[in-house]
C-alpha positions as CSV (number, residue, x, y, z in Angstrom):
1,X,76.1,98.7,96.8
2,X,77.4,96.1,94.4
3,X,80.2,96.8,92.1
4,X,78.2,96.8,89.1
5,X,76.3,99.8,90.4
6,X,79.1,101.4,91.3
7,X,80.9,100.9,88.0
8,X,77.5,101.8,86.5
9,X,77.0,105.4,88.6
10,X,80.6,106.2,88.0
11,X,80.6,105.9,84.4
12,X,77.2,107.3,83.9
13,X,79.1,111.1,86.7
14,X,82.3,110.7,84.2
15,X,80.5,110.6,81.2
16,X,78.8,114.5,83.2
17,X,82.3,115.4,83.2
18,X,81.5,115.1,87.6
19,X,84.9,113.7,87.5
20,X,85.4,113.9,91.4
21,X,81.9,112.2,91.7
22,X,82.5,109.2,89.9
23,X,85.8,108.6,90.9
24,X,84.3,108.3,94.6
25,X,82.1,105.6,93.2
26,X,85.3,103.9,91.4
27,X,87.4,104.0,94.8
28,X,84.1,102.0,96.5
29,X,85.4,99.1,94.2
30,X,89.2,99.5,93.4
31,X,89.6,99.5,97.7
32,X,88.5,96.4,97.8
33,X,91.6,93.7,97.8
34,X,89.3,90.8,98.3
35,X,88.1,90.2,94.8
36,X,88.8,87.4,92.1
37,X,91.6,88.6,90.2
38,X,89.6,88.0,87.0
39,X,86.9,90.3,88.0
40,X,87.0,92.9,85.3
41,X,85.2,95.4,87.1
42,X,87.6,95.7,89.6
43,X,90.7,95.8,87.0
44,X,88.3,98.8,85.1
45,X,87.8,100.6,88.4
46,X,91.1,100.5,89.8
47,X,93.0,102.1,86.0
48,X,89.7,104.7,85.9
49,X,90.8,105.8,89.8
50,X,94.5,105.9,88.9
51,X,93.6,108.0,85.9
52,X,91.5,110.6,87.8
53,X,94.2,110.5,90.4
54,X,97.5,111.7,87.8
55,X,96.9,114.5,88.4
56,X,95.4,115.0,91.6
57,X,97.7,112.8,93.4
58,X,100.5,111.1,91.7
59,X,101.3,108.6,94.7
60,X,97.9,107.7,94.9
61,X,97.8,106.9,91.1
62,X,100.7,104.6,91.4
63,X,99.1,102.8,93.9
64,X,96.2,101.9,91.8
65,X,98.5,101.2,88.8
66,X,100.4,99.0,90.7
67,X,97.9,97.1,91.8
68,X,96.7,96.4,88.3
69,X,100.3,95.2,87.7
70,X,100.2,93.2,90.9
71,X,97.4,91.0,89.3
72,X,98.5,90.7,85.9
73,X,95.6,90.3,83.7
74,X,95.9,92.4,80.7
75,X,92.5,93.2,80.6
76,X,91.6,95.2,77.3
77,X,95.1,96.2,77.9
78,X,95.0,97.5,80.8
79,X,98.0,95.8,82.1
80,X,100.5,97.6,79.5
81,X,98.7,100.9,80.3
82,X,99.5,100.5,83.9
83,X,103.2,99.9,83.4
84,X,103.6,102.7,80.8
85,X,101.4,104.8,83.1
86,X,103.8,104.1,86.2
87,X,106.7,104.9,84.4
88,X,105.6,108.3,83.2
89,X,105.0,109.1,86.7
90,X,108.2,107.7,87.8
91,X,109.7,110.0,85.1
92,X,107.9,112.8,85.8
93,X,108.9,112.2,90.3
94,X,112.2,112.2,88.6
95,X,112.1,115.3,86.7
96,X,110.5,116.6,89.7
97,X,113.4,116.4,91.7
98,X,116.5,116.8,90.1
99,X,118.4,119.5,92.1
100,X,118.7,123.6,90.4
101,X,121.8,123.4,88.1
102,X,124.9,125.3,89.4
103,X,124.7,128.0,87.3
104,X,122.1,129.7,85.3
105,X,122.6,132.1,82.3
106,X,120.1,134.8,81.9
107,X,121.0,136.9,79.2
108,X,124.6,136.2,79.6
109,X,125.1,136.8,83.2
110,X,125.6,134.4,85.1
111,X,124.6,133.8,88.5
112,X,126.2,130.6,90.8
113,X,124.8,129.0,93.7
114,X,127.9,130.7,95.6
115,X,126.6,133.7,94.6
116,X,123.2,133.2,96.2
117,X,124.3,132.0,99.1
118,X,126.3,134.7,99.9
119,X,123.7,137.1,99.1
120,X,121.9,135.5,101.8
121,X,124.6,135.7,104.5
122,X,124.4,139.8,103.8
């Protein structure tokens, strides 16, 4: 299928709220790496797969935001999206894995990772 009917069928499954069915017809063009850079279908497709993908699959989002990044065109502003978007999710890997604190107060008794550990040796 071309990329216009692609675009076309995924719009018309989003605008259905089949989310998972048009991003499959959005991937069928944001794959593709051998497009003109200034082919705005394939900018469109590949932030539309990176959305759908935030929450599904944050690696795989950054991917397609990068990409967008990688060719530069600020398409409807989709460049600036893409960087904004890639460092919310860099945040959010961040947040994700910033180590358990030493200690945590639950109504004022507080509990140490020493503690815990030797509960575990018991």
């Amino acid at each position: 299928m071309d990329p216009y009917t692609n675009l076309y069928l995924g719009n018309y499954y989003n605008h259905k709220i089949k989310k998972a069915q048009a991003v499959e017809y959005y991937k069928r063009i944001a794959d593709v790496d051998n497009y003109n850079s200034r082919a705005w279908f394939w900018v469109e497709a590949l932030a539309l797969t990176g959305e759908y993908y935030k929450q599904e699959n944050r690696e795989l989002a950054k991917r397609y935001f990068r990409k967008i990044v990688d060719i530069g065109w600020n398409l409807s502003g989709l460049l600036d999206k893409a960087k904004k978007e890639l460092k919310e999710l860099q945040r959010g890997q961040q947040n994700f894995k910033k180590p358990l604190h030493e200690k945590v107060n639950i109504y004022n008794l507080v509990i140490s990772k020493s503690d815990i550990v030797a509960d575990k040796g018991k």
